[in-house]
PyMOL Python script that loads the backbone (N, CA, C, O; Angstrom):
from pymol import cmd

cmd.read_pdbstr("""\
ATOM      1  N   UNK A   1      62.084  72.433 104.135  1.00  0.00           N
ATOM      2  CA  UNK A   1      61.197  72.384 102.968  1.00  0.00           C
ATOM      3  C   UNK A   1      59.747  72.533 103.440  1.00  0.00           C
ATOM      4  O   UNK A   1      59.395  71.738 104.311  1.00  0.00           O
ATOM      5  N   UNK A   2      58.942  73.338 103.047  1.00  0.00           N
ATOM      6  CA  UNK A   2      57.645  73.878 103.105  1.00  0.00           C
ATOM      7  C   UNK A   2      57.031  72.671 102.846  1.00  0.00           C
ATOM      8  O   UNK A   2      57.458  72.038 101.881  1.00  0.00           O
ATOM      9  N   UNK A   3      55.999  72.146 103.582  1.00  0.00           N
ATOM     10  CA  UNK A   3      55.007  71.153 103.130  1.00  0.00           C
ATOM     11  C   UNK A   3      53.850  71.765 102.431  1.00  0.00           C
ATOM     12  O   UNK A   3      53.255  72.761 102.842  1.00  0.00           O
ATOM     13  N   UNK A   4      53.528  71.014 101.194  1.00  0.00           N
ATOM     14  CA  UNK A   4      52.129  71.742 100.502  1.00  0.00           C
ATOM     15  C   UNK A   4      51.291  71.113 100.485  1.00  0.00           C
ATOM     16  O   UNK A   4      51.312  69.924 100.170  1.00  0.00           O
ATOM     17  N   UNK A   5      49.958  72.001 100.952  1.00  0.00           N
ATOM     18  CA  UNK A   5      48.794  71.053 100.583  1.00  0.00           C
ATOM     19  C   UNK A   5      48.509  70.109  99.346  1.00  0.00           C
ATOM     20  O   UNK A   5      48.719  70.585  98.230  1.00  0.00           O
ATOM     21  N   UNK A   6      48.084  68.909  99.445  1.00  0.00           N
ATOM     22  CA  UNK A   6      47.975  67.869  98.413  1.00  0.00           C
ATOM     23  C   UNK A   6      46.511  67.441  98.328  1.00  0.00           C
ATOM     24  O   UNK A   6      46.165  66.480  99.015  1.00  0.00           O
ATOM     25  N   UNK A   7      45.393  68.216  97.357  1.00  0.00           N
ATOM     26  CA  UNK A   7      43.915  67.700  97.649  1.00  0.00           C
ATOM     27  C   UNK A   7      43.641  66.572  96.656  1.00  0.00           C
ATOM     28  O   UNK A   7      44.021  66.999  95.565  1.00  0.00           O
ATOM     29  N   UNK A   8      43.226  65.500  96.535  1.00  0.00           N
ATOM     30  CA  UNK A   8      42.966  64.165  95.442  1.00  0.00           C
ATOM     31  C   UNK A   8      41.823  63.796  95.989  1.00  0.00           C
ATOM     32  O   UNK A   8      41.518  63.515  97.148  1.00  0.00           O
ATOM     33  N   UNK A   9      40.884  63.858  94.421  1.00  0.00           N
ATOM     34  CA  UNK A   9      39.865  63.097  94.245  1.00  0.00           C
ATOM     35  C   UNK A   9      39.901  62.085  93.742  1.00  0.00           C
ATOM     36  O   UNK A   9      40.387  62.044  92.612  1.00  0.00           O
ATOM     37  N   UNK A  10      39.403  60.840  94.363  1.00  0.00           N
ATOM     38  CA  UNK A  10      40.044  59.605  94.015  1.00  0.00           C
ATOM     39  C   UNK A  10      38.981  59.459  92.930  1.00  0.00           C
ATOM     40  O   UNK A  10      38.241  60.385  92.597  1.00  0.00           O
ATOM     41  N   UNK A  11      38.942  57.787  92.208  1.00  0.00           N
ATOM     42  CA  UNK A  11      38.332  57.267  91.514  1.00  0.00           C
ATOM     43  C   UNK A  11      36.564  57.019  91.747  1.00  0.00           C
ATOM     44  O   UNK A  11      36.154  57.036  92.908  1.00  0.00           O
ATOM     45  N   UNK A  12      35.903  56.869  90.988  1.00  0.00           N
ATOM     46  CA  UNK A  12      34.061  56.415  91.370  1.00  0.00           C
ATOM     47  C   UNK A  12      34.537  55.114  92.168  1.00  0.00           C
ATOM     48  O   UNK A  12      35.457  54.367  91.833  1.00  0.00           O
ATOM     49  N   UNK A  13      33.612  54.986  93.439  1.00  0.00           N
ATOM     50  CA  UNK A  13      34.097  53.926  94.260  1.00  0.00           C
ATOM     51  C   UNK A  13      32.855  52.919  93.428  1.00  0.00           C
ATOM     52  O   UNK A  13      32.047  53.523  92.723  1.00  0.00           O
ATOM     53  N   UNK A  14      32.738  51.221  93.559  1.00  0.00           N
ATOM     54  CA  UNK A  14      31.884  50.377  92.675  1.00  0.00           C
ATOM     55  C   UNK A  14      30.740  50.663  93.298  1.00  0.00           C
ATOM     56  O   UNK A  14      29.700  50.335  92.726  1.00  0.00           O
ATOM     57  N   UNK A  15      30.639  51.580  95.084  1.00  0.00           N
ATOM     58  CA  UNK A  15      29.828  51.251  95.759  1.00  0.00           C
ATOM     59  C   UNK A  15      28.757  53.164  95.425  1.00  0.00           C
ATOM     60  O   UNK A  15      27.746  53.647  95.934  1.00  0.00           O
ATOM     61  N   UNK A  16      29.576  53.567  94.519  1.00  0.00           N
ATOM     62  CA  UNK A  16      28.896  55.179  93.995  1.00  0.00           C
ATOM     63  C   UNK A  16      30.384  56.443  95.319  1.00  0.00           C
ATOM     64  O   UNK A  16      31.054  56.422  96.352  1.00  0.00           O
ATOM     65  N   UNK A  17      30.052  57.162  94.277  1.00  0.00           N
ATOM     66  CA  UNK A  17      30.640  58.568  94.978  1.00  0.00           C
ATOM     67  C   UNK A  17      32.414  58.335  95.077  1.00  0.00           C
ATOM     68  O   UNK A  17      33.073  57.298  94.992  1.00  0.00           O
ATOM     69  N   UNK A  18      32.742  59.445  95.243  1.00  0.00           N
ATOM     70  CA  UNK A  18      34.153  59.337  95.173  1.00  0.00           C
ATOM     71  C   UNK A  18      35.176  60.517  96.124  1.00  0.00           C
ATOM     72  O   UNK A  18      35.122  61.747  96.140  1.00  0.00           O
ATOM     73  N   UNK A  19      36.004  59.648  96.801  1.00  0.00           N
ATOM     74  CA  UNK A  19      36.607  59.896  98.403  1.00  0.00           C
ATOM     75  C   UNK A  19      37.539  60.899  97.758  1.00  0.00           C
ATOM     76  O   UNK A  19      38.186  60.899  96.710  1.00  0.00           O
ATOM     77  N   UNK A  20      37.373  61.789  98.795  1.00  0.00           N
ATOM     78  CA  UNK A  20      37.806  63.036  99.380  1.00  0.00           C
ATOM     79  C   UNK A  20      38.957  63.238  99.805  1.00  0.00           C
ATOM     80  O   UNK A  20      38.606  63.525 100.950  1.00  0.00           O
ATOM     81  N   UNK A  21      40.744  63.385  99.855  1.00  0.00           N
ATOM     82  CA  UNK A  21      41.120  63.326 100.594  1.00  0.00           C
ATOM     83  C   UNK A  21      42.333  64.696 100.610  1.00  0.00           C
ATOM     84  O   UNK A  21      42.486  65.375  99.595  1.00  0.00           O
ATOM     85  N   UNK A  22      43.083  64.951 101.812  1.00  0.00           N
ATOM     86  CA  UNK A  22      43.574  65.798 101.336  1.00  0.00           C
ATOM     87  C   UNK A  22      44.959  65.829 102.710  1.00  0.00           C
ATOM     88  O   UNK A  22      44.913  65.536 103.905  1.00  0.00           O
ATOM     89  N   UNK A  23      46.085  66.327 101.819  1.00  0.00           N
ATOM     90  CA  UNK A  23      47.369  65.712 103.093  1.00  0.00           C
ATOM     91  C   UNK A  23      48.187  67.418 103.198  1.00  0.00           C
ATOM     92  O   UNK A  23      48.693  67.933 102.200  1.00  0.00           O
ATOM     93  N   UNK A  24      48.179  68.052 104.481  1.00  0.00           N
ATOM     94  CA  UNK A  24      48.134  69.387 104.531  1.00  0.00           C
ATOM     95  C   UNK A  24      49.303  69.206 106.177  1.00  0.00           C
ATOM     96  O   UNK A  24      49.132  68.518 107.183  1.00  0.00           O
ATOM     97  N   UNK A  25      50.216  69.979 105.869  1.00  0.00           N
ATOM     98  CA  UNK A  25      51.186  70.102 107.380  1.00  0.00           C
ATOM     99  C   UNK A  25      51.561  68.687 107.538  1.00  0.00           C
ATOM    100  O   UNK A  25      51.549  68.668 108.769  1.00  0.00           O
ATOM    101  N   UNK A  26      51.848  67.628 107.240  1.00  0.00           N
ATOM    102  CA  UNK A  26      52.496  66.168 107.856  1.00  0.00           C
ATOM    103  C   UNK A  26      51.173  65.239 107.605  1.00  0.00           C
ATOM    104  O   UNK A  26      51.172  64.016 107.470  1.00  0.00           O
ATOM    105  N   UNK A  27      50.098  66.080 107.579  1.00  0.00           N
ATOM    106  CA  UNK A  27      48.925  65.376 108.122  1.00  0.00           C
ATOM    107  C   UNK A  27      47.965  64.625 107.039  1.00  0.00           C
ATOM    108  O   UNK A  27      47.614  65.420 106.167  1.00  0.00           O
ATOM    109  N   UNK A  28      47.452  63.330 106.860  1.00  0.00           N
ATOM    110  CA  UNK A  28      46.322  62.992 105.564  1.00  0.00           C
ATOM    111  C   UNK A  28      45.079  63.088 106.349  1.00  0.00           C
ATOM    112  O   UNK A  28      44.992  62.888 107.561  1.00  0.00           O
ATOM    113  N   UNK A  29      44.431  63.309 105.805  1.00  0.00           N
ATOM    114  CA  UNK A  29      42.305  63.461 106.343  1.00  0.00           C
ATOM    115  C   UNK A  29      41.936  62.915 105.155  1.00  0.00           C
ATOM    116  O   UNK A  29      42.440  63.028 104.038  1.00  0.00           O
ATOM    117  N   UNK A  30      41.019  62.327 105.529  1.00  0.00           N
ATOM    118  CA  UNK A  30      39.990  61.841 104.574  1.00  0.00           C
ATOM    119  C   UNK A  30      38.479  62.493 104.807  1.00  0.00           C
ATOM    120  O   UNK A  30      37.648  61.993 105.565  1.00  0.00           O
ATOM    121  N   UNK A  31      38.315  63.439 104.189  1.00  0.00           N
ATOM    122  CA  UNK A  31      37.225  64.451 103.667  1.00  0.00           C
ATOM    123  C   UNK A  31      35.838  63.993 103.855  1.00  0.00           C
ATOM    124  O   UNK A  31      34.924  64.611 104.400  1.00  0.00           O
ATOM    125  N   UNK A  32      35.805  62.518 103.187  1.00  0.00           N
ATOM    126  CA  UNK A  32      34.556  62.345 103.057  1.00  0.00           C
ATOM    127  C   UNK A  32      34.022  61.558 101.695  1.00  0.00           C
ATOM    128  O   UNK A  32      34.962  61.286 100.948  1.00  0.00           O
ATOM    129  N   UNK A  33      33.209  61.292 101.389  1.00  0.00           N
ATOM    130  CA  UNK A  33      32.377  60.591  99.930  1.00  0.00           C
ATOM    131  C   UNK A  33      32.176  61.661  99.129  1.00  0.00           C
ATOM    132  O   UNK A  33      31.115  62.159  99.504  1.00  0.00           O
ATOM    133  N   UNK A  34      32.568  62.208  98.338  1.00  0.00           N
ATOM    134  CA  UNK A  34      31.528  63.107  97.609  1.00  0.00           C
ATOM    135  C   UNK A  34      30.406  62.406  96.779  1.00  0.00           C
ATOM    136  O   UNK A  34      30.743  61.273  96.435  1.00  0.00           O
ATOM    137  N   UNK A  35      29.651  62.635  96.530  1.00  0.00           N
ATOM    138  CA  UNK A  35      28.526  62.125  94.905  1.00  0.00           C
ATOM    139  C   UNK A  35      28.234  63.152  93.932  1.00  0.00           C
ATOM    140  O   UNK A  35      27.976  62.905  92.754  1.00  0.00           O
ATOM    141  N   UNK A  36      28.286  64.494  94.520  1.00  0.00           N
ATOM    142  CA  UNK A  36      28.832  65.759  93.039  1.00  0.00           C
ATOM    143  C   UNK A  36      29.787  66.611  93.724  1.00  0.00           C
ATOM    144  O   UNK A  36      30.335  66.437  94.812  1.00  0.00           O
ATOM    145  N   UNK A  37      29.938  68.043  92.474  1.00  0.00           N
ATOM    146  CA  UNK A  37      30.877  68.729  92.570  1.00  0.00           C
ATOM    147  C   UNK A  37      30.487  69.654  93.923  1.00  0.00           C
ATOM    148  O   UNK A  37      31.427  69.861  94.690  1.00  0.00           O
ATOM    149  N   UNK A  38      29.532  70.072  94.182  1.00  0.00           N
ATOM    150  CA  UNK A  38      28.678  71.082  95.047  1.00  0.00           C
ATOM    151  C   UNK A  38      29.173  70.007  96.945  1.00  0.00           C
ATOM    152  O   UNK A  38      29.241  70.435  98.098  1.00  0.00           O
ATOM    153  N   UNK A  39      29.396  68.592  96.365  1.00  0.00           N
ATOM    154  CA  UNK A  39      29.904  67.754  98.244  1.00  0.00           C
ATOM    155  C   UNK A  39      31.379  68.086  97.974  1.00  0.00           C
ATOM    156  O   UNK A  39      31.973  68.047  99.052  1.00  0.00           O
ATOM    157  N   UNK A  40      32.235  68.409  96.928  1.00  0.00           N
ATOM    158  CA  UNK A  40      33.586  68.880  96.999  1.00  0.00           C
ATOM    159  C   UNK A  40      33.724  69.943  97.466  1.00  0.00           C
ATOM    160  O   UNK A  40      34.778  70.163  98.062  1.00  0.00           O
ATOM    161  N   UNK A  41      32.881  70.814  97.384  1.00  0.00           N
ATOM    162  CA  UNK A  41      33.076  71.890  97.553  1.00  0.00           C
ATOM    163  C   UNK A  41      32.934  72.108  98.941  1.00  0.00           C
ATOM    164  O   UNK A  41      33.783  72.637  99.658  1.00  0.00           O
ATOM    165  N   UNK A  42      31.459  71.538  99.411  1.00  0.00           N
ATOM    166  CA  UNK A  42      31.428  71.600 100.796  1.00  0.00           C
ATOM    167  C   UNK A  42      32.098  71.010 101.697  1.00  0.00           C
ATOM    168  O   UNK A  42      31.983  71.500 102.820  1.00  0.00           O
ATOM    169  N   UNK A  43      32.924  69.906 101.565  1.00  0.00           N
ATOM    170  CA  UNK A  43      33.891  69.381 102.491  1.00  0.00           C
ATOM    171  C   UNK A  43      35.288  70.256 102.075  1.00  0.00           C
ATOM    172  O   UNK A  43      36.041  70.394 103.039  1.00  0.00           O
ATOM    173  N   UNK A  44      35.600  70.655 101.253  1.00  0.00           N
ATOM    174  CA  UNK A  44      36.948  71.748 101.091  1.00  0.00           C
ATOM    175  C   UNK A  44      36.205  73.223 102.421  1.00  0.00           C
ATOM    176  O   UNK A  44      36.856  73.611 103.391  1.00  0.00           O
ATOM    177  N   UNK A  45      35.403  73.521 102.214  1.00  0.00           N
ATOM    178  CA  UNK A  45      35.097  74.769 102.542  1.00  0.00           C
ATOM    179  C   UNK A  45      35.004  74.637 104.390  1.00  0.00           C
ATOM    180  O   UNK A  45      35.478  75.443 105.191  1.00  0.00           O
ATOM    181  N   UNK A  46      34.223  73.331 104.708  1.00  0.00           N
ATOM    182  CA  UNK A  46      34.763  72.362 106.011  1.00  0.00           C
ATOM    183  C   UNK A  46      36.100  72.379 106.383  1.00  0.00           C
ATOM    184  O   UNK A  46      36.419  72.249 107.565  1.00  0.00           O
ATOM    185  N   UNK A  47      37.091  72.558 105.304  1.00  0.00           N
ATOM    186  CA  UNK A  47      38.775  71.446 106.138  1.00  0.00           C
ATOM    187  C   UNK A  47      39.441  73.504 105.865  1.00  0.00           C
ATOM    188  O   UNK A  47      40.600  73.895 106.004  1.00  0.00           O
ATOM    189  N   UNK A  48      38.334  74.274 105.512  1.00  0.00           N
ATOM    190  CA  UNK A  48      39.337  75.991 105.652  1.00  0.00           C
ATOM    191  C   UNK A  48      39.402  75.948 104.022  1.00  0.00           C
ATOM    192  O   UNK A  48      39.607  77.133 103.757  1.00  0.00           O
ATOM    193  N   UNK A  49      39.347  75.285 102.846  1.00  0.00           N
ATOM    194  CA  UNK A  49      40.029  75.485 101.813  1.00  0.00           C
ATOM    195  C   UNK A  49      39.081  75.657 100.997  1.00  0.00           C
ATOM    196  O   UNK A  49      38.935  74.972  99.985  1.00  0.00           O
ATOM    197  N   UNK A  50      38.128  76.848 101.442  1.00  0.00           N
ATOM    198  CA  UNK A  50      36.919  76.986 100.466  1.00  0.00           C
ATOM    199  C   UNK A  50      37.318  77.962  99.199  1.00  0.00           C
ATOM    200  O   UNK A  50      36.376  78.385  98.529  1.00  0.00           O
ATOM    201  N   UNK A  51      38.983  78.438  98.741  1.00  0.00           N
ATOM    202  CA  UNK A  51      39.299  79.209  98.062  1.00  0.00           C
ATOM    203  C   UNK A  51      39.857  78.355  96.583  1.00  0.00           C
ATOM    204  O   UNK A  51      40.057  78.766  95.440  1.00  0.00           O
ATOM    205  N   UNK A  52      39.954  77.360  97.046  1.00  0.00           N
ATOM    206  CA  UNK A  52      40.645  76.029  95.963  1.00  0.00           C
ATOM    207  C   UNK A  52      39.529  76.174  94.276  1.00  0.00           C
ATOM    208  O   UNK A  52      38.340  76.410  94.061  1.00  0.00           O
ATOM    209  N   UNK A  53      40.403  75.961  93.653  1.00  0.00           N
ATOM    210  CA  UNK A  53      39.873  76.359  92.348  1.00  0.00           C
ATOM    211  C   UNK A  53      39.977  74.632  91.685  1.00  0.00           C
ATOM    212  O   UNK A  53      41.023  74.028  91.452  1.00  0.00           O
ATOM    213  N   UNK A  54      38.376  74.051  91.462  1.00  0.00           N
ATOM    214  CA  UNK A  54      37.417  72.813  91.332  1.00  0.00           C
ATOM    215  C   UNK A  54      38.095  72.098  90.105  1.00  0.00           C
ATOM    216  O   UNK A  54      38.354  70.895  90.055  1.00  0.00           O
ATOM    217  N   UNK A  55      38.367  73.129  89.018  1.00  0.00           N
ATOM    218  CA  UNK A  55      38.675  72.328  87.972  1.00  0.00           C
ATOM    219  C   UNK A  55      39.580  71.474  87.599  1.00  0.00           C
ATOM    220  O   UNK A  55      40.342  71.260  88.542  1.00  0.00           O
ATOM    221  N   UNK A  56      39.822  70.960  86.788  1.00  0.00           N
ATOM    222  CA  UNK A  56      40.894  70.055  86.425  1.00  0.00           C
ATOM    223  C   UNK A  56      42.601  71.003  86.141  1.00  0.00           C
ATOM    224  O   UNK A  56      43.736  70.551  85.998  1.00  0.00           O
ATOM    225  N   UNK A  57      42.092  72.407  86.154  1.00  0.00           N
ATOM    226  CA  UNK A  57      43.064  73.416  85.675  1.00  0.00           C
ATOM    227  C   UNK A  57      43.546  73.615  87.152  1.00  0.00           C
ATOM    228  O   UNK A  57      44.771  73.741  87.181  1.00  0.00           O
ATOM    229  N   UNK A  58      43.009  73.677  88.282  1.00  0.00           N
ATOM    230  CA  UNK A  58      43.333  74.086  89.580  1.00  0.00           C
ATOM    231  C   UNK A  58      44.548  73.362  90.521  1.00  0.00           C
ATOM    232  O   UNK A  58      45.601  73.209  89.902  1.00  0.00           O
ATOM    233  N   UNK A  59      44.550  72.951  91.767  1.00  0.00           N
ATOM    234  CA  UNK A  59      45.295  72.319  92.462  1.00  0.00           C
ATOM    235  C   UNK A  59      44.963  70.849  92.888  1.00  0.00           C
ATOM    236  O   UNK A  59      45.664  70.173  93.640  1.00  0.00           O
ATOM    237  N   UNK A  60      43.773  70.446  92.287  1.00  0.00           N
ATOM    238  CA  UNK A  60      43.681  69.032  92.803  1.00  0.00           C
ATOM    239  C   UNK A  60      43.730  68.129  91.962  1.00  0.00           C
ATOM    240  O   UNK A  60      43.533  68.230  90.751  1.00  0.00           O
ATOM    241  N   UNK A  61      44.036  67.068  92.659  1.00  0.00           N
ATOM    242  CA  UNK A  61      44.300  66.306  91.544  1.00  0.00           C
ATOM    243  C   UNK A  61      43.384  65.013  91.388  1.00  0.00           C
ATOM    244  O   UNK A  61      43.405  64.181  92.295  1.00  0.00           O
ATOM    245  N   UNK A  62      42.716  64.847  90.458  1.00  0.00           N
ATOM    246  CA  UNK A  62      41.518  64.783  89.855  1.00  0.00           C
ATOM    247  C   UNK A  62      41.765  62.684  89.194  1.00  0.00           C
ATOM    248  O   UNK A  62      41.807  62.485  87.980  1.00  0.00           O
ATOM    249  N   UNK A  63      41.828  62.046  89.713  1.00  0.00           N
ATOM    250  CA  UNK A  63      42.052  60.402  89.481  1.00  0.00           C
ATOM    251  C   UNK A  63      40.715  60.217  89.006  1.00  0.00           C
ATOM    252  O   UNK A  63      39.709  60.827  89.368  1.00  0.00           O
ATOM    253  N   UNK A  64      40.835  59.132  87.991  1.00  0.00           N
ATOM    254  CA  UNK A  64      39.578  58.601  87.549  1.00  0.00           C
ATOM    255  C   UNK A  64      38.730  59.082  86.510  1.00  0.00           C
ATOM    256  O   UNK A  64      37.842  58.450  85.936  1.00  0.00           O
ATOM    257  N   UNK A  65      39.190  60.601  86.270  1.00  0.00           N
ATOM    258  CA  UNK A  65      38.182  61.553  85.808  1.00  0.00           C
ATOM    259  C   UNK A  65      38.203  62.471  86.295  1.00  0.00           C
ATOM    260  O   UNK A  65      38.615  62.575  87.451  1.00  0.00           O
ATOM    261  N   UNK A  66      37.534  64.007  85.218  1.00  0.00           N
ATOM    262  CA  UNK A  66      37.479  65.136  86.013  1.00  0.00           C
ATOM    263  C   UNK A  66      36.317  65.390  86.677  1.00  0.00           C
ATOM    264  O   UNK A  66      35.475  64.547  86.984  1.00  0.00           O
ATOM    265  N   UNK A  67      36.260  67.089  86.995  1.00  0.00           N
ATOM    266  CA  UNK A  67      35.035  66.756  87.737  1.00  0.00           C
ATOM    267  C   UNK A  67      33.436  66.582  87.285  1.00  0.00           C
ATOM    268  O   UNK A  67      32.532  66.155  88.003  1.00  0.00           O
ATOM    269  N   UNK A  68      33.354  66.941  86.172  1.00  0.00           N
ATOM    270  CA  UNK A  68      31.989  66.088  85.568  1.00  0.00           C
ATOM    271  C   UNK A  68      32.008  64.503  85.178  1.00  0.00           C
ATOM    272  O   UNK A  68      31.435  64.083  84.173  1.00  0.00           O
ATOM    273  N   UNK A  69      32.780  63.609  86.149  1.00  0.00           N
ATOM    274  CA  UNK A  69      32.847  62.188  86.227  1.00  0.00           C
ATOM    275  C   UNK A  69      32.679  61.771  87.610  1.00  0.00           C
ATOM    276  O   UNK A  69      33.612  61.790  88.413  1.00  0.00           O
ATOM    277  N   UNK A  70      31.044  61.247  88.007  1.00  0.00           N
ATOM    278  CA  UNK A  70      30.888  60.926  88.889  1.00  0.00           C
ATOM    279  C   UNK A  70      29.831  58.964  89.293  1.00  0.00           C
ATOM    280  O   UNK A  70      29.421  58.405  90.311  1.00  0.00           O
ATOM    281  N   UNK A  71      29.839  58.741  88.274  1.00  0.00           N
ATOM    282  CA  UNK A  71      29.445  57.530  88.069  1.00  0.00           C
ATOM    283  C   UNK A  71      30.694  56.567  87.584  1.00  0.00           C
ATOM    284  O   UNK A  71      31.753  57.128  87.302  1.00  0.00           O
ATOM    285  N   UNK A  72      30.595  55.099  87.479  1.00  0.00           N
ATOM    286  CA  UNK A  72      31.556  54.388  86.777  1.00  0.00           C
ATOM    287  C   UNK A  72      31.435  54.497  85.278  1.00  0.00           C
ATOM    288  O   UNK A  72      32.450  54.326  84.603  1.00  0.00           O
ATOM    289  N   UNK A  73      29.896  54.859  84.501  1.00  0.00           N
ATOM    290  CA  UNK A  73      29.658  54.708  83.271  1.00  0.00           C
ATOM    291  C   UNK A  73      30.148  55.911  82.397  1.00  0.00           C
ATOM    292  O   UNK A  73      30.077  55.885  81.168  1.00  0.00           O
ATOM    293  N   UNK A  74      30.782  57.243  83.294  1.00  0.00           N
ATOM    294  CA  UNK A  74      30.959  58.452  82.144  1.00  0.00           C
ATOM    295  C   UNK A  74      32.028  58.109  82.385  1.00  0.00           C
ATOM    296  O   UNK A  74      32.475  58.981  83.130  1.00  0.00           O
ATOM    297  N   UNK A  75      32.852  57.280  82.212  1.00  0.00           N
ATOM    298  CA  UNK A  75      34.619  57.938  82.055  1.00  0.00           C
ATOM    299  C   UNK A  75      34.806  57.793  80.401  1.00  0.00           C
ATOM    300  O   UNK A  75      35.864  58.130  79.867  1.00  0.00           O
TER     301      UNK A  75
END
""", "prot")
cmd.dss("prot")
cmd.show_as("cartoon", "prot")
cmd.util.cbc("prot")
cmd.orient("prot")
């Protein structure tokens, strides 16, 4: 069975921004903090996966909120 990449944006952490992570070949990484859509992008484009499509329509999967939810107060 083919392993597939798995990218998740977790929840607004209480402390701001929201973790990065992504589980690709056996393997989990943790990406990084983002605080907008433009630090998703740049840590995807970092781990090779600068082709991944951002939206809620795409491959990641989006906890907490989509991606115009980056504070605790917009959900």
């Amino acid at each position: 069975m083919a392993d597939q990449t798995e990218i998740v944006i977790h929840p607004v952490s209480p402390r701001g921004g929201r973790k990065v992570t992504v589980h690709a070949l056996g393997v989990d990484a943790d990406l990084g903090r983002a605080h907008t859509l433009a630090d998703v992008s740049e840590f995807l484009r970092r781990a090779g996966l600068e082709t991944v499509e951002l939206s809620e329509d795409g491959p990641i999967r989006w906890e907490g909120g989509g991606p115009e939810v980056w504070t605790t107060g917009t959900v």
